[in-house]
SETIKE-495585 format. One record per atom (N, C-alpha, C, CB): x negated, y, z. Coordinates in steps of 0.001 Angstrom, whole numbers, padded with zeros to 6 digits, always signed. Glycine has a CB too. Example, Ala and Ser with C-alpha at 12.3 -4.5 7.8 and 13.67 -1.06 7.14 Angstrom:
% SETIKE-495585
-013190-005690+007800 -012300-004500+007800 -013200-003300+007800 -011308-004473+009046 -012850-002250+007080 -013670-001060+007140 -012900+000030+007870 -014084-000598+005725 
This chain:
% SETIKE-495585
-007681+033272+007455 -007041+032350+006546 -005605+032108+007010 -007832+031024+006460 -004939+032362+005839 -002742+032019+006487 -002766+030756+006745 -001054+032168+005095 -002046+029946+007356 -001954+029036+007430 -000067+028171+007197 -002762+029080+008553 -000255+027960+005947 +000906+027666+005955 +001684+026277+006524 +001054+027868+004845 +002733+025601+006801 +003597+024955+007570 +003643+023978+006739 +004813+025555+007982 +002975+022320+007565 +003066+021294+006758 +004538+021136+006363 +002484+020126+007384 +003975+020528+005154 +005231+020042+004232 +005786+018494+004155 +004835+020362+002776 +007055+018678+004660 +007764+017794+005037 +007674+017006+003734 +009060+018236+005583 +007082+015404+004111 +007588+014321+002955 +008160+013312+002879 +006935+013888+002403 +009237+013256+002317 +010470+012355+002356 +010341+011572+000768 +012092+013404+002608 +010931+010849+000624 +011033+009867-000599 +012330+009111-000630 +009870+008795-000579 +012733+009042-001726 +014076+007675-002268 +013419+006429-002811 +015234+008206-003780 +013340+005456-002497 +013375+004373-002713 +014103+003150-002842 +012929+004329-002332 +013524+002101-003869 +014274+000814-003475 +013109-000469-002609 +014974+000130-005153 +014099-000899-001441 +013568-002343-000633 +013086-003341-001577 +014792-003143+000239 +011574-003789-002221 +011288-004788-002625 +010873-005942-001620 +010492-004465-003447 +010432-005584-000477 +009996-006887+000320 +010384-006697+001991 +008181-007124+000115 +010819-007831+002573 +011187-007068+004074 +010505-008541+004908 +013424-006613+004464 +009098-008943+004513 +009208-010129+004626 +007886-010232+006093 +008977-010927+002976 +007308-008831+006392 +006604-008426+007507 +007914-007991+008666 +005487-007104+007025 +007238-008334+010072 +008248-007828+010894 +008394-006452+011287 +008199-008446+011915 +009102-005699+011215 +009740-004531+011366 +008809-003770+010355 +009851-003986+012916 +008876-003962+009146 +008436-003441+008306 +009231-003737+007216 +007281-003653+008253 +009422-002471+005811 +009990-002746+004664 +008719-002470+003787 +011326-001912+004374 +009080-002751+002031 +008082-001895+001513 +009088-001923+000373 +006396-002361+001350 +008904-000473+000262 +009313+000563-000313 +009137+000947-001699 +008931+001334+000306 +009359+000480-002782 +008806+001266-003931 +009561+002430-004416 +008642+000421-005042 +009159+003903-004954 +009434+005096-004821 +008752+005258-006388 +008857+005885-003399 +010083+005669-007102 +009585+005935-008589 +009622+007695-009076 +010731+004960-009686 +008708+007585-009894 +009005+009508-010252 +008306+009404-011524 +008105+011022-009003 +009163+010248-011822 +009126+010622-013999 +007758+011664-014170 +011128+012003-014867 +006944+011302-015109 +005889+012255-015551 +005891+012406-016758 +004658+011973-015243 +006021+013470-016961 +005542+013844-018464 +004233+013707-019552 +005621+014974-018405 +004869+013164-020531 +003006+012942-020850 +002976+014102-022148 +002347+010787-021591 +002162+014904-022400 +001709+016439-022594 +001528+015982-023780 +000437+017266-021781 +001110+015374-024727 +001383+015328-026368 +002221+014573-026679 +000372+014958-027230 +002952+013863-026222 +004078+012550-027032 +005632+013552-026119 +003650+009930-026138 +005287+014743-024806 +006641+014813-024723 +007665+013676-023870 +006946+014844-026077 +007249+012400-023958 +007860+011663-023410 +007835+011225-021996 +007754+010969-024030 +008444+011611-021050 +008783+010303-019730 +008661+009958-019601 +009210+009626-019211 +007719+009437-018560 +007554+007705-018238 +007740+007376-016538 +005706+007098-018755 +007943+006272-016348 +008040+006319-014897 +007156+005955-014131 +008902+005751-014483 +006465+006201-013105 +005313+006005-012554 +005781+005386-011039 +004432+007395-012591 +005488+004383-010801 +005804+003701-009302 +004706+003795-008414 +006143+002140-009349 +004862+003853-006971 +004047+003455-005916 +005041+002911-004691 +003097+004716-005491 +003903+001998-004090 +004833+001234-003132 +004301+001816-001540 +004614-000674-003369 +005479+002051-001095 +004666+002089+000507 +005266+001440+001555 +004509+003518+001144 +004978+002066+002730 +004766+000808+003776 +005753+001034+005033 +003053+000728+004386 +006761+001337+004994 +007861+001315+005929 +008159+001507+007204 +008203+000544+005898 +008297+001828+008356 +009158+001039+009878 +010176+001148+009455 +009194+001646+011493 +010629-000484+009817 +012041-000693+009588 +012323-001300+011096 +012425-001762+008178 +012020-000713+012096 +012628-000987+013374 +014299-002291+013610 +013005+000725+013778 +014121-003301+013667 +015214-004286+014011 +015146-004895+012530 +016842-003587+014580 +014137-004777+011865 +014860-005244+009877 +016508-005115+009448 +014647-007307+009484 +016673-003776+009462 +017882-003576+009178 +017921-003549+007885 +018402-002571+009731 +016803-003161+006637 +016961-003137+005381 +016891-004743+004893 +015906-002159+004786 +017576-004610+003761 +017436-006159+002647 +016655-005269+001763 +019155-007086+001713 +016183-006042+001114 +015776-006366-000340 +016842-006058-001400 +015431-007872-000464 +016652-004672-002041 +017330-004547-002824 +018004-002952-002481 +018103-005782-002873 +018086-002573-001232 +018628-001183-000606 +017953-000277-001227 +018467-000932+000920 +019214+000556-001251 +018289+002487-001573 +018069+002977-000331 +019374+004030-002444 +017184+003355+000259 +016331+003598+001197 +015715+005424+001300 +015196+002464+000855 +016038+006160+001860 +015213+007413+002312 +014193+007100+002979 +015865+008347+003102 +012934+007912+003075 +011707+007314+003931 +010881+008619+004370 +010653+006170+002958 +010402+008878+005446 +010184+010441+005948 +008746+009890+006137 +011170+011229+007510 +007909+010769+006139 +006026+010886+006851 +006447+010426+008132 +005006+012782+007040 +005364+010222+008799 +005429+010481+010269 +004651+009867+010219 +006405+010296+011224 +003940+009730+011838 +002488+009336+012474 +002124+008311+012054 +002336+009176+013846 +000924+008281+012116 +000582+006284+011102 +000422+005476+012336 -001438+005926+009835 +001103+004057+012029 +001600+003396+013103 +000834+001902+012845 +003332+003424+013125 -000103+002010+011925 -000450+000819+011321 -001644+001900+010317 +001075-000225+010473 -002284+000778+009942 -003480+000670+008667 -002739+001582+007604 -003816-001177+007928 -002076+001027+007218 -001435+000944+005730 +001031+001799+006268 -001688-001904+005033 +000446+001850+007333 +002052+002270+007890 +001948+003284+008227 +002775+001610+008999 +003236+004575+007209 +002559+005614+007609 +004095+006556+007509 +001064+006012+006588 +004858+006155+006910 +006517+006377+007027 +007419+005473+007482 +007092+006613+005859 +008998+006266+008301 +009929+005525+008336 +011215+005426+007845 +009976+005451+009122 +011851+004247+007814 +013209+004697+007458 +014138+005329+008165 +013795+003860+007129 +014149+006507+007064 +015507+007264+007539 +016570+006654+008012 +016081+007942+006601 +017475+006562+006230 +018495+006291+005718 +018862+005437+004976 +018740+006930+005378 +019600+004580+005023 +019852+003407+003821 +020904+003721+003153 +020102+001933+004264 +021057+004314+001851 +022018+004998+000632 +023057+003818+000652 +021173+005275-001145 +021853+002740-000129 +022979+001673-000685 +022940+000493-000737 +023290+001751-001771 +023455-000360-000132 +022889-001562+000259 +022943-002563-000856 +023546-002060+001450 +022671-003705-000728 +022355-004503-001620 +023477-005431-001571 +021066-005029-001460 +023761-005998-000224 +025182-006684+000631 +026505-006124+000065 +025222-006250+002417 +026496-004805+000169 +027724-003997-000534 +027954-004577-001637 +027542-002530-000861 +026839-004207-002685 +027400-004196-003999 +027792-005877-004195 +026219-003516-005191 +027213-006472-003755 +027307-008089-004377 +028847-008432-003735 +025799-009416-003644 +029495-007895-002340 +030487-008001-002396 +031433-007473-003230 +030607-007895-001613 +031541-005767-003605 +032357-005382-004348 +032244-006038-006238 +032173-003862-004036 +031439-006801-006331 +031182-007366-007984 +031930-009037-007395 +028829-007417-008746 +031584-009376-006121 +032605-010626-005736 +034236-010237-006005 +032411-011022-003952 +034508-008973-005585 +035921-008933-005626 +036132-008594-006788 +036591-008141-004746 +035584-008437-007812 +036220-007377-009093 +036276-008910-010072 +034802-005625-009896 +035842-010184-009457 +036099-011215-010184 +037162-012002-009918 +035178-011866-010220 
């Protein structure tokens, strides 16, 4: 039997809750097609973070990789934080 090379899983998300310690949770949306209407829809699931120091807010775009389960329900971490939430509310402060 071949054995092929686990597959790396990463996700984009946005920070809905950062309210566990060193933990975020993550919701991660993706488009499905539905096979007689043709139409899109978006399908959410939430998962379960290390956010080592709570560096994410509530509200961040967030990258999130597999890795070893570190918890029950904890089973990815954060990468990368795209876009913060802090940012934007300043740059919409200055544009007033």
């Amino acid at each position: 039997m071949e054995q092929h090379p686990p597959r790396s899983r990463a996700f984009v998300g946005v920070v809905v809750k950062t309210a566990m310690k060193d933990t975020a949770t993550v919701r991660v949306d993706r488009f499905v097609k539905n096979a007689k209407y043709k139409k899109y829809l978006v399908r959410s699931k939430k998962y379960l973070a290390h956010d080592p120091g709570n560096t994410a807010q509530v509200g961040d775009t967030v990258t999130i990789a597999a890795t070893r389960p570190l918890s029950k329900r904890k089973r990815f971490t954060l990468v990368l934080a795209k876009g913060t939430a802090a940012a934007e509310k300043e740059s919409a402060a200055k544009e007033i």
